[in-house]
C-alpha positions in Angstrom: 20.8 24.6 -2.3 24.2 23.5 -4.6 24.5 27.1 -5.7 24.3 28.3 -1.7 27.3 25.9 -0.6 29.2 27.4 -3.9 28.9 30.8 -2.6 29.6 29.9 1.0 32.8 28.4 0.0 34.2 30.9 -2.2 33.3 33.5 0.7 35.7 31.1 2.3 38.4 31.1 -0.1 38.3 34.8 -0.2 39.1 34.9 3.4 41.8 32.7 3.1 43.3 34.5 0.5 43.2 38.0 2.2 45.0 35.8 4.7 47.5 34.4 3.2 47.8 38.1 1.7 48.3 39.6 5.4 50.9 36.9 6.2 53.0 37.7 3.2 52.8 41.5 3.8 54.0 41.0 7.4 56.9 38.7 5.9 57.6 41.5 3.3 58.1 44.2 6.2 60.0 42.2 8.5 62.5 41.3 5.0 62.5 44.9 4.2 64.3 45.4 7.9 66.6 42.3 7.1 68.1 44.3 4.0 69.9 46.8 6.8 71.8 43.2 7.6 73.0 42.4 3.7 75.4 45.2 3.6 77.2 42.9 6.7 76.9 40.0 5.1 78.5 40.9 2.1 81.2 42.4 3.6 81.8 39.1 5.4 81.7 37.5 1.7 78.5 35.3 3.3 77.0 33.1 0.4 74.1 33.2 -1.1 72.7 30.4 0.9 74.0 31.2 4.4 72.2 34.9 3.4 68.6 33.0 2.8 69.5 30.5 6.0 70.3 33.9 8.0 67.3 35.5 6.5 65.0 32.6 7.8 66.1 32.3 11.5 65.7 36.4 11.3 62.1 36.3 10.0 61.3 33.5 13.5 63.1 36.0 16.0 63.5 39.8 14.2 65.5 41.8 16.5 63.7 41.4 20.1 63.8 37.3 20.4 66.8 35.5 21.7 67.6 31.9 19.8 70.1 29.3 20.4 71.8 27.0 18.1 69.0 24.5 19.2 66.4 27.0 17.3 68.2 27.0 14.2 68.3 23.3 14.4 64.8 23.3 14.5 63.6 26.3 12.4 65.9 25.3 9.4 65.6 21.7 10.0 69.2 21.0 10.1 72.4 19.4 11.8 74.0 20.6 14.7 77.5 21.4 12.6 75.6 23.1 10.2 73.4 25.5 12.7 77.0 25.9 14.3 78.7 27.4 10.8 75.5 29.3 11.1 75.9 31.4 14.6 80.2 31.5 13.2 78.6 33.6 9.8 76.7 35.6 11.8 79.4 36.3 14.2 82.0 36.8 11.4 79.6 39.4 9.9 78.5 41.2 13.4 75.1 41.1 13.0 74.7 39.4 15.8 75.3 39.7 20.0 75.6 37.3 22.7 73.3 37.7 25.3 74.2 37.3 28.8 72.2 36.1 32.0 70.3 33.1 29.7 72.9 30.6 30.0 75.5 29.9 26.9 74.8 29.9 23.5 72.5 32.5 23.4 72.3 35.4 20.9 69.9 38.3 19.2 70.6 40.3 16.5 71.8 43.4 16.5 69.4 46.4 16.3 70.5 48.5 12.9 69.0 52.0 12.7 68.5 53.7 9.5 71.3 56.3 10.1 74.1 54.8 8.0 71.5 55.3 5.4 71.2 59.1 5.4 75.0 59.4 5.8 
């Protein structure tokens, strides 16, 4: 009976794992789309920090979500001055758009297609 409940629970784990394996390969494509965004924010001299802050609120809305000041708050667990220097970087390096019709403060990024690329 012992050696049963062993293998039931490592059939677990491995389902878990392949899991955790899925969510990390979905995080890995949506980052793969956030490097057509670094080119910007180097040329708007963002820091390293503000890049993996950026980086985070991209990987909660990608390119089809609008967010607010309030979300950044939230996802990054920070201050309201700081979420604010937030949406300023990411207007200083237009990678960003407001959107209209939703009330103030909103924004989504911008949609960067791969032709700069094959330039």
């Amino acid at each position: 009976k012992v050696s049963n409940s062993f293998g039931k629970v490592s059939n677990s784990f491995g389902k878990v794992s392949n899991d955790i394996e899925k969510v990390s390969n979905d995080i890995e494509k949506v980052s793969n789309s956030f490097k057509k965004y670094v080119p910007l924010l180097k040329e708007a001299k963002v820091t390293h920090i503000y890049a993996k802050n950026i980086e985070k609120v991209f990987l909660r809305c990608g390119t089809e979500r609008v967010f607010s000041q309030a979300n950044i708050i939230e996802w990054l667990n920070c201050s309201k001055s700081k979420a604010t220097n937030i949406i300023k970087v990411l207007k200083a390096a237009k990678v960003i758009e407001k959107v209209n019709g939703l009330g103030p403060g909103k924004y989504k990024f911008i949609v960067i297609t791969d032709y700069k690329e094959n330039q």
